[in-house]
N, C-alpha and C positions, 0 to 999 in steps of 0.2 A: 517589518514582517520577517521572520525567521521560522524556518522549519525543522524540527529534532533531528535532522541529520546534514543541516546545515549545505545545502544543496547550492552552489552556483545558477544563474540564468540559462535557461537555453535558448538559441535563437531559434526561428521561423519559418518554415517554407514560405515563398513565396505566392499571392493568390490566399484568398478565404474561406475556401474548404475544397473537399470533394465533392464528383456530382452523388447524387443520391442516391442511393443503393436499392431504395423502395422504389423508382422508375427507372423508364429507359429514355428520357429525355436531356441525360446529363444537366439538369438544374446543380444550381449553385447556392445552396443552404448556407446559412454562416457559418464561422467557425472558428480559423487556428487561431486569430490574435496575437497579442505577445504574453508571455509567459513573465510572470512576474516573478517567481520560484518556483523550485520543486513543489508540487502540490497548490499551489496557486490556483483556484478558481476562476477563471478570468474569463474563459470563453465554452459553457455550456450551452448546447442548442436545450432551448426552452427555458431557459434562466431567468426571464422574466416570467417565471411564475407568479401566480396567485396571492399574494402575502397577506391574504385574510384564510389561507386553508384553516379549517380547526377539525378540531376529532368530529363536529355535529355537520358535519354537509346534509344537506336537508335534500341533495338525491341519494344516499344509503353507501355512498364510493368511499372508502379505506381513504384515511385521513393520511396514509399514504401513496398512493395512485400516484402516477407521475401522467400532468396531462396529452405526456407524446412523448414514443419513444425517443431515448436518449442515443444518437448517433457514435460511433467509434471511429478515429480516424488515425494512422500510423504516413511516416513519414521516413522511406529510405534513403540514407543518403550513399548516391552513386561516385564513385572515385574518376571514372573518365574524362577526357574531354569532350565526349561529346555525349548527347542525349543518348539514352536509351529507347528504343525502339518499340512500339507497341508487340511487333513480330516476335521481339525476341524476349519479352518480358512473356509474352503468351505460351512461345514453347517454352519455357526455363521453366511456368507455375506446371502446365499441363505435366512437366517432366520427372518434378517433384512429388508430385496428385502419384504419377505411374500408371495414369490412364487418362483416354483424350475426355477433356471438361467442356460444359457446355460453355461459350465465348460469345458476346455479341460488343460490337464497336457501339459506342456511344458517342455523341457529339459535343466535342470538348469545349471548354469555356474560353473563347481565345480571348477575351479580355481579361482573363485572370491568369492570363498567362502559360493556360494549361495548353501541350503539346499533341496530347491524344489522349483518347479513354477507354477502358475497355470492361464489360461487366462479364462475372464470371460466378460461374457456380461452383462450389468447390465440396467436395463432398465433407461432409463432418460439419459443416459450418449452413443451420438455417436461412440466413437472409441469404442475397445474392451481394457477392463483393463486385466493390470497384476499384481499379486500378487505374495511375494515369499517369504522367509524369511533367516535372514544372521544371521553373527553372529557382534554387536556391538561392534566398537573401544571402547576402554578407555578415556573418556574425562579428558582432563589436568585439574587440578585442576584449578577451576575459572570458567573453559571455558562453565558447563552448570550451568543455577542458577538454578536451579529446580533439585533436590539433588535425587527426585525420580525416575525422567530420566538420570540422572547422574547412577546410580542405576544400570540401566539394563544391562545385558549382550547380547540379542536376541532381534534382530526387526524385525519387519514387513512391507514388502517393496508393492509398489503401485506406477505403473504410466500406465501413457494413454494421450493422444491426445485429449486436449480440442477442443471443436465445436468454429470456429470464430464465434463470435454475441451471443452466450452461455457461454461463457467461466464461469462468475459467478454466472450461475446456474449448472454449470456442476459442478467446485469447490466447492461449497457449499454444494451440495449432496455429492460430492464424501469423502467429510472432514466430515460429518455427516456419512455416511455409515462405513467409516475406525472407528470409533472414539464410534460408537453404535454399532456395532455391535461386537467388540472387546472391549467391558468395563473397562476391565481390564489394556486396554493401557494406561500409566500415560502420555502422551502427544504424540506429532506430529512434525515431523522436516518436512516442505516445501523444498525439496533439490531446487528448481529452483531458489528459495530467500533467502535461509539459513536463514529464520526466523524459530521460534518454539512456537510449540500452547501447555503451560500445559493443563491438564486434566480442571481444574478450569475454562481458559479461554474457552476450547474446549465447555463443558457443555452450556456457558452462550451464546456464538455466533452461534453454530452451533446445538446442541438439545435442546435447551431450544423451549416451546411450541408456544415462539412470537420471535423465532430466523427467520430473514430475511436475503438472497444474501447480502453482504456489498460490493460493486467494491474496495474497499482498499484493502483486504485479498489479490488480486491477485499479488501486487505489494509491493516493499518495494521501501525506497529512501535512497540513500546513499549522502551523504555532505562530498566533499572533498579538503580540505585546505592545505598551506603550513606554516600555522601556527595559533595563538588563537588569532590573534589581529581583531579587528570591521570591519577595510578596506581591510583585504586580499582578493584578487579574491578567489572565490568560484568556484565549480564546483557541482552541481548535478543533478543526474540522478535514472531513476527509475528499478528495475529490477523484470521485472515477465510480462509485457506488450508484448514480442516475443510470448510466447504461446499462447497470445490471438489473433495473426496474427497481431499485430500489432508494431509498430517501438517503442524499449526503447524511452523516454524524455529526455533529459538534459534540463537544463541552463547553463548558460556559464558569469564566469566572472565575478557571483555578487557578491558584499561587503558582507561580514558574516554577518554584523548586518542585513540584509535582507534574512538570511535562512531562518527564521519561515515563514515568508509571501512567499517564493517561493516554497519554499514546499507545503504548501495550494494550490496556482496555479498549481503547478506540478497534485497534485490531481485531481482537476477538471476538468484538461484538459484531464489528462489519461481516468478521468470517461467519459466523454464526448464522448472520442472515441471510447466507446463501444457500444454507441448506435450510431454514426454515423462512416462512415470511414472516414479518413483523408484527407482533400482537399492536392490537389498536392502544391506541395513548393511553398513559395511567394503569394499562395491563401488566403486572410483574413478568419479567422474564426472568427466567435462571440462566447462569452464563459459570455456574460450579456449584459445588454443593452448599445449598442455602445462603447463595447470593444471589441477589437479585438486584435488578436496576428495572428502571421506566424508562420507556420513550416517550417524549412530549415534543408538540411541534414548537416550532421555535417562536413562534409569537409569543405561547404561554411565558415563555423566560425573557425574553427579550425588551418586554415592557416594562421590568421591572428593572433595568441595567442601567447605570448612569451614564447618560449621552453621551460621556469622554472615551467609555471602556471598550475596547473590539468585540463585537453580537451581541450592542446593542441595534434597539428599531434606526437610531440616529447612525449610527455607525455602518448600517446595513444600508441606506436610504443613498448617504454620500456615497457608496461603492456603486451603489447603479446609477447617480447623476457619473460617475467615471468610466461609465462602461458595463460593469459588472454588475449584473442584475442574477446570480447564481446566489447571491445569501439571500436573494428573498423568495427562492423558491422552495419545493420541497423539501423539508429537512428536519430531520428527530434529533434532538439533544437527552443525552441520555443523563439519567436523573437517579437518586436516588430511588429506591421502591414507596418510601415517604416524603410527603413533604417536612421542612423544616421549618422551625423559624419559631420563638416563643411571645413575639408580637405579632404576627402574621406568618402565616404556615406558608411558605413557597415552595416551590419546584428548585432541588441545589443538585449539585454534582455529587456526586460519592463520594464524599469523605472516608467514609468507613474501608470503603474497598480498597481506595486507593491506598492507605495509608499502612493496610493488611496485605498491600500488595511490595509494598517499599520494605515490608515487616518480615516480608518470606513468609507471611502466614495465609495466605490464599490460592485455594486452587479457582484453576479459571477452566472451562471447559476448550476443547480446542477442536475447530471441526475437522472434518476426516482429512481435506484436503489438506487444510494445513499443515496437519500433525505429520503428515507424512513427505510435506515439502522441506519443513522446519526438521526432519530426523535429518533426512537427505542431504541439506544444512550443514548440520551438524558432525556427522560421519564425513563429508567430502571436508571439512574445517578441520577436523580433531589433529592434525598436528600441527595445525598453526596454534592449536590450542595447547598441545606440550609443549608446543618452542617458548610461548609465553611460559607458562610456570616455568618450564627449566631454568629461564634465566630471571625470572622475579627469586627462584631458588638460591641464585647465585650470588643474590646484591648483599652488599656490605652495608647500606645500613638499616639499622632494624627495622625502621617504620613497615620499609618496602619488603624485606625478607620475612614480616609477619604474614604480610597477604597471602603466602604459599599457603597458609593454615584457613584463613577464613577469605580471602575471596574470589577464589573459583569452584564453580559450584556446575553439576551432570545432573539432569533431568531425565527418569530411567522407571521403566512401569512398577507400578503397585498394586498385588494383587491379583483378581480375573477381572473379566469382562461382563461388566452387569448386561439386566433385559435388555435397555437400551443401547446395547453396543460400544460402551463407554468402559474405559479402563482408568483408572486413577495413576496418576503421572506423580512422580515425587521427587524434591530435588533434594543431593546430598551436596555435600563442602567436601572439597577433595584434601587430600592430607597428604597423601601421594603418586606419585606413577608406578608401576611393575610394568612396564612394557606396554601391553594393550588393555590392560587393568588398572585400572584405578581404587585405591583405599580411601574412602569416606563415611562421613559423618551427617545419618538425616538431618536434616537444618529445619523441617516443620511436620508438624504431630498430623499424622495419615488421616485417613478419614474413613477409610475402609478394611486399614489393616493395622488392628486395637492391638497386634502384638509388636506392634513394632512403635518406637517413638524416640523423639526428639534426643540426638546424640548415640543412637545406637549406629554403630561401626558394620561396615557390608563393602562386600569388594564387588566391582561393578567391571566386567565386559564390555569394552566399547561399542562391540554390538547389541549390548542393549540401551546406549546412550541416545538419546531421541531429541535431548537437546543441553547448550549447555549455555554458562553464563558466567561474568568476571567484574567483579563491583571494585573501579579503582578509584579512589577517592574524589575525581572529579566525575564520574562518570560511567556506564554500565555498558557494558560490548556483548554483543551474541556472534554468533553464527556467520550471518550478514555482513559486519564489520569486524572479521576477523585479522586483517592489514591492517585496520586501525587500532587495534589490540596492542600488535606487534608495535608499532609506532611507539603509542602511551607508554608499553613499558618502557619502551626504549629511553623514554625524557622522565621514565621515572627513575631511571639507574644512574642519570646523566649522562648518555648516552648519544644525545642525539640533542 
């Protein structure tokens, strides 16, 4: 199993989850598990869902409904030698709030190791939180790269019930509150995605003073294969999308060499579904102009997968004789708008999109949060993003000195803002720097604006850069992986 950004193990708090945020009897729901990667499904409360849901429930419920809400649980890790204190975890949130929160102690699970608890209301955030603190497993060597959270002995535990339609402002606060008002904590484990936030990243996405919601935070993506060759079927899917009420994503079946590009898709679509809900199965949605894909639940696809391949029913079936019973719960795989197939018409992945998406010739829509997390991205990155061209500029052999021409490529509006609040986004290929300007060349024919097209030359403002992107022969860097950028070229120069 490997995931597109190729993520180490994290280890585990100690103890099986938090008490539950809907009472005040501090019960013990399941939960953390171990994380088997980044994005790793392994431990969702309600995972063993239904796996006969279909579009026709014969009580009238959304073939996406999720049968109970999906819990959220966060994990800080404390540097001390000794525990933290319910007292002092209490003033340090009330302190950060900046006015006194409503508090009640709850009764901790002393078999799971838990030291105290405490339930809190916290303004901005609908369910009520729970706070408590445990004491930290021992990470196996490897298992955490962050050697300062590797470190600790004592965490500080947090979960609560995100708001459907909030979800990523309710995270985002919730991830600033844990992470400010406990300074001290050297990073954050997301138990519902076994992803990990160091203190470094914590600072730059979540307190920083032009820190915005990112809809990415809510979810990881895990890529799974039955080996490292281009054409293996693929399988991926997303995890952290149940807590927001809404059904995990797969794809199903694509060729590896098509991960980068469906994981992109994957994203968009997830973001997409937080500002609208999900039309019912076999309903077109548009995700850019006169693209469309289908949600279908996963059974529809999965019976027709050869037992061997990742999502298939066999494949799904072994993961919860191991534990994992989250692939057979609710979950949309997104499909083409048609089916395929000229012996049998089935449900496939998008070939078309994806391959218009490797092509530079698709626009995708991008919801509001994102566009403005991914500008934000991109503006706080842009001169990791001239250190690269400058010195891809500089290399002596040609291969790598042609990229300075074709690939780096700014993402920069098009046009106005239609009815629907939408602006067309267009990317250019850069040719040059001027300082805080850049010289480019549109790289795909507009959709909205008939005077402009493919190769026409426009000098772009980094202030109007919203996003960017760098295709080096192994591989595609954004925003996000802007140090990994710097690296690639660096081994691309022979450098490193």
């Amino acid at each position: 199993m490997k995931s597109p950004d190729d993520e180490p193990l994290d280890p585990q708090p100690d103890g099986d989850s938090a008490p539950d945020p809907g009472s005040s009897d501090a019960s013990h729901p399941g939960g953390h598990g171990d994380a088997d990667g980044e994005g790793d499904a392994d431990t969702e409360e309600g995972a063993d869902g239904d796996a006969n849901t279909s579009a026709n429930d014969s009580n009238g419920e959304s073939a996406w409904e999720l049968p109970v809400p999906i819990a959220s649980a966060w994990v800080g890790f404390w540097p001390h030698p000794d525990a933290p204190t319910r007292d002092e975890v209490g003033r340090a949130v009330a302190s950060w709030v900046g006015r006194e929160v409503e508090m009640e102690s709850s009764e901790p699970d002393e078999d799971e190791g838990m030291l105290w608890a405490l339930m809190v209301n916290i303004p901005g955030v609908n369910s009520p939180v729970v706070l408590w603190a445990e004491r930290a497993l021992n990470a196996e060597p490897g298992q955490l790269e962050d050697p300062a959270m590797a470190a600790c002995k004592w965490v500080v535990g947090m979960q609560t019930v995100l708001e459907p339609g909030e979800a990523h402002a309710e995270f985002f606060h919730l991830m600033a509150m844990l992470a400010g008002s406990l300074p001290e904590l050297t990073g954050i484990l997301d138990v519902s995605n076994a992803r990990r936030w160091p203190r470094q990243e914590i600072e730059e996405q979540f307190l920083a003073a032009d820190a915005v919601p990112n809809d990415e935070s809510l979810w990881t993506i895990t890529a799974v294969a039955t080996s490292d060759e281009e054409d293996v079927p693929m399988m991926l899917f997303t995890t952290g999308l149940s807590r927001c009420g809404l059904p995990e994503l797969e794809m199903l079946e694509v060729p590896a060499r098509h991960s980068q590009a469906a994981a992109i898709l994957l994203n968009h679509v997830a973001s997409l579904l937080l500002e609208a809900p999900p039309p019912e199965p076999e309903e077109p949605i548009e995700i850019g102009p006169d693209i469309l894909v289908t949600l279908i639940p996963w059974q529809e696809c999965a019976r027709y997968i050869a037992e061997e391949t990742p999502g298939s029913t066999a494949f799904r079936e072994t993961a919860r004789e191991q534990g994992d019973g989250s692939l057979m719960a609710v979950r949309a795989v997104i499909c083409s708008a048609k089916k395929r197939g000229s012996f049998k018409q089935l449900w496939a992945w998008p070939i078309e999109i994806i391959e218009s998406m490797e092509a530079g010739r698709a626009v995708l829509y991008a919801s509001e949060h994102s566009a403005a997390a991914t500008e934000r991205r991109a503006q706080r990155t842009w001169p990791k993003f001239a250190t690269a061209f400058a010195s891809v500029r500089r290399a002596e052999e040609p291969d790598v000195l042609a990229l300075a021409t074709t690939a780096f490529q700014v993402q920069a509006p098009l046009g106005s803002v239609d009815e629907h609040d939408r602006r067309e986004q267009g990317w250019f290929t850069v040719q040059r720097f001027d300082h805080d300007v850049v010289d480019a060349v549109l790289s795909e024919e507009p959709v909205t604006r008939q005077d402009l097209h493919v190769g026409d030359a426009i000098r772009i403002p980094r202030a109007e850069v919203t996003d960017w992107r760098v295709f080096l022969p192994e591989e595609v860097f954004g925003p996000a992986r802007s140090d990994a950028l710097l690296a690639a070229v660096d081994r691309l120069r022979g450098l490193a």
